[in-house]
C-alpha positions as CSV (number, residue, x, y, z in Angstrom):
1,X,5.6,-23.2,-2.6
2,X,2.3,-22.3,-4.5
3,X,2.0,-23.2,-8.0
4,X,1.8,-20.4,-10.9
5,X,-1.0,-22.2,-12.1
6,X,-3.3,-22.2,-8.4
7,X,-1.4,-18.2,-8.6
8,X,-3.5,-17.2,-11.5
9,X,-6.6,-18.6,-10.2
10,X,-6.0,-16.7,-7.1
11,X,-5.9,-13.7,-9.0
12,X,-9.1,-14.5,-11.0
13,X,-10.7,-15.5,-8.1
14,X,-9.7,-12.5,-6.0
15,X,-10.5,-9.9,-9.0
16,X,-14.1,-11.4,-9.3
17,X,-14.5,-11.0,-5.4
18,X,-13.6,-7.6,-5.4
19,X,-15.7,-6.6,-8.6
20,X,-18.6,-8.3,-7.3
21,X,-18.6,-6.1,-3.9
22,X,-17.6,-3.0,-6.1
23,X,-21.2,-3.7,-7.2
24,X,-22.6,-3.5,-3.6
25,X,-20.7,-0.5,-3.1
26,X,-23.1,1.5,-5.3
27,X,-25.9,3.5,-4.6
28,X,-29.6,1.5,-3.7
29,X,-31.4,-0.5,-5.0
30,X,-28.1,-2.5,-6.1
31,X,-25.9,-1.7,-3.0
32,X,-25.6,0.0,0.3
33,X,-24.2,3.3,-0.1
34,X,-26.6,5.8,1.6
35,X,-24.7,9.1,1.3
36,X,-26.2,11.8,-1.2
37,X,-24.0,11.4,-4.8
38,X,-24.3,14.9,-5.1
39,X,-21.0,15.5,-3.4
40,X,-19.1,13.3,-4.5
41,X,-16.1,14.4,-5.8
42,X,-14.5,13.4,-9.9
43,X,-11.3,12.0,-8.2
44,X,-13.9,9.2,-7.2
45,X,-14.7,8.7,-11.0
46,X,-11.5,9.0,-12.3
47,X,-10.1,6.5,-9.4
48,X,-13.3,4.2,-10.2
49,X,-12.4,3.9,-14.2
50,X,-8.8,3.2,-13.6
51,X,-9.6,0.7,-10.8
52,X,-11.9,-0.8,-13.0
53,X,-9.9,-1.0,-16.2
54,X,-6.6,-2.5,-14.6
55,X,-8.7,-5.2,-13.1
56,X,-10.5,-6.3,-16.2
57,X,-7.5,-6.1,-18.0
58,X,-5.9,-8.1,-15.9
59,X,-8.4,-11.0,-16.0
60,X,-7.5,-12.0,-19.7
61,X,-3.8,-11.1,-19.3
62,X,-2.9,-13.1,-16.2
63,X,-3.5,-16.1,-18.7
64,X,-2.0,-15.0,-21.9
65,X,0.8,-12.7,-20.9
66,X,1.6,-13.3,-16.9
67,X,4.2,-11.0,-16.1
68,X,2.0,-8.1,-17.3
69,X,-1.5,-9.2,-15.9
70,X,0.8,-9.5,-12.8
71,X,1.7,-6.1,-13.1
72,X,-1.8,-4.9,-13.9
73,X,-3.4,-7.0,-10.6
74,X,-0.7,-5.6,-8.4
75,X,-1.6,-2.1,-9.8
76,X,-5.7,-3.0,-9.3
77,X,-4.7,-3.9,-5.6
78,X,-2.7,-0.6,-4.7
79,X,-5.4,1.1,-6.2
80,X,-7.9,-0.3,-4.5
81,X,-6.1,0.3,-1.2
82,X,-5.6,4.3,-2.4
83,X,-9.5,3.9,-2.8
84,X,-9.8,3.4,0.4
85,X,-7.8,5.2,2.3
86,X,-9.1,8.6,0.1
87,X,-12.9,7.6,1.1
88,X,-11.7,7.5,4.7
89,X,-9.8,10.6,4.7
90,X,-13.0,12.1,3.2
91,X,-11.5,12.9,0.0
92,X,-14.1,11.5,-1.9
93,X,-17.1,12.2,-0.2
94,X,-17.4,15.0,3.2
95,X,-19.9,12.3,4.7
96,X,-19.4,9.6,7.1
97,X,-19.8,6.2,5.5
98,X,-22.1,3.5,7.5
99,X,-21.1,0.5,9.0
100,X,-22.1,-1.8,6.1
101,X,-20.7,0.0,3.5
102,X,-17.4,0.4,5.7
103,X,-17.4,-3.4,6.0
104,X,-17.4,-3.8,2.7
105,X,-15.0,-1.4,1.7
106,X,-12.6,-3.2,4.0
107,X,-13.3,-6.1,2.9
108,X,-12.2,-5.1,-0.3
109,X,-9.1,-3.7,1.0
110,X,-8.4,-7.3,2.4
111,X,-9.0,-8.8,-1.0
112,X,-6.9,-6.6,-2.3
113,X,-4.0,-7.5,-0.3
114,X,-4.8,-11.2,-1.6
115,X,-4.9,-10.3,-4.7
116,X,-1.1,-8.6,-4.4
117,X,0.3,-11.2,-3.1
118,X,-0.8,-13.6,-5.5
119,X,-0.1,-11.7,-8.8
120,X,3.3,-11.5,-6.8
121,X,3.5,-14.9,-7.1
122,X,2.8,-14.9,-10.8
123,X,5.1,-12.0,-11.1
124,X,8.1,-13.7,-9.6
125,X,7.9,-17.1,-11.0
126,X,7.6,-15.4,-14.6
127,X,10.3,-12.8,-14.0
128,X,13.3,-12.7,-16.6
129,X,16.2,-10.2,-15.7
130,X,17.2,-8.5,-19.0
């Protein structure tokens, strides 16, 4: 059985990993993302902000309140996944990603899955039926 407390710091660990490669995910000189911004669409932005907000809110509240940061890192995982599958489907952007930043992107997806399943974790051992 994993421990709440190892839980959280798979949480922390998982949402560092994935903001970190968020970074590579950017246009160069920071990261590998090739195609032309121009196109891309403001479901990308909007998606991007609330990605980014449930995950940095989650940081601080899987330690002070656990049953919401759970909720809020099991949100920041879906929505990474949604992320994903809408870049793939071209929803985001009508280019072809490359290789590297397709590795990357699935890389977060696997991450993300992580993540999920440990805010689970948290989220079960701290659940209270009203």
């Amino acid at each position: 059985m994993l421990d709440i407390k190892w839980a959280k710091r798979g949480v922390l660990v998982s949402v560092i990993a994935i903001l970190i490669i968020t970074v590579l995910e950017f246009p160069p000189p920071i990261g590998f993302e090739t195609r032309p911004q121009g196109d891309v669409s403001m479901l990308w932005l909007i998606l991007f902000l609330a990605i980014l907000i449930t995950e940095i809110a989650a940081l601080p509240l899987i330690f002070k309140r656990p049953l919401l940061g759970a909720r809020f890192a099991i949100c920041a995982g879906v929505l990474n996944i949604l992320q994903i599958f809408a870049d793939q489907l071209y929803l985001m952007q009508p280019e072809v990603a490359p290789l590297s930043y397709n590795l990357l992107e699935y890389s977060v997806g696997v991450i993300a899955l992580i993540l999920i399943y440990f805010a689970w974790k948290v989220h079960k051992s701290k659940y209270i039926p009203l």
